[in-house]
C-alpha positions, -999 to +999 in steps of 0.1 A: +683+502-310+683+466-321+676+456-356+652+431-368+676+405-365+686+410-337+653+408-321+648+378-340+678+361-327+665+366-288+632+356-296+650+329-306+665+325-275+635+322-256+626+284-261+657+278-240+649+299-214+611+285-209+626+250-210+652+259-178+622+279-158+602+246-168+625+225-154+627+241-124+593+249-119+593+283-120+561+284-140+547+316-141+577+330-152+575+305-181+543+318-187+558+353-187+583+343-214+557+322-237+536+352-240+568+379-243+575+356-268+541+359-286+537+393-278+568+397-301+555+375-328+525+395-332+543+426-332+573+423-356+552+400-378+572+372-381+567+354-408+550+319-412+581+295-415+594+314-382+562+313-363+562+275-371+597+268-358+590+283-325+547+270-321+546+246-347+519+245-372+489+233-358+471+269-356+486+269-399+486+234-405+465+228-442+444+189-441+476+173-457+505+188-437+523+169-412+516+180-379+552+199-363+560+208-329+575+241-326+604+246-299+579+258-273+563+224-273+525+225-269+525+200-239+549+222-217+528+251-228+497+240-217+512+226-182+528+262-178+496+274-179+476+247-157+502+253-132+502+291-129+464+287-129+465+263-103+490+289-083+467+317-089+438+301-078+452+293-047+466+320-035+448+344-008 
């Protein structure tokens, strides 16, 4: 069984893995990874300053904070998505 670190340490690892599917257009298993990665947020309840390095802190971000892009950055996120949309929708 893995400890709490060690789950921490792979989700960790995940950025690096959506950035190579990214890069070769593999985007639905991006997508896959993203939400994995989520998933795991939400269920070992990371905490904030962890959450933020791997989202960034738009969804925390107070009226005076400096807006921080996490190392899932948004814009790949939201083409991930767009694309494996777009593949979904086209397919028969």
């Amino acid at each position: 069984m893995l400890t709490v670190e060690q789950i921490r340490e792979k989700l960790f690892e995940l950025p690096k893995k959506f950035d190579q599917l990214c890069m070769a257009g593999e985007w639905k298993q991006a997508k896959h990874v993203y939400d994995t990665a989520v998933n795991i947020t939400v269920f070992m309840e990371l905490d904030l300053e962890d959450r933020i390095q791997l989202f960034g802190n738009r969804t925390y971000k107070e009226d005076d904070d400096e807006l921080k892009e996490g190392m899932f950055l948004e814009a790949r996120v939201l083409r991930v998505y767009r694309e494996s949309f777009k593949a979904d929708s086209t397919t028969a």
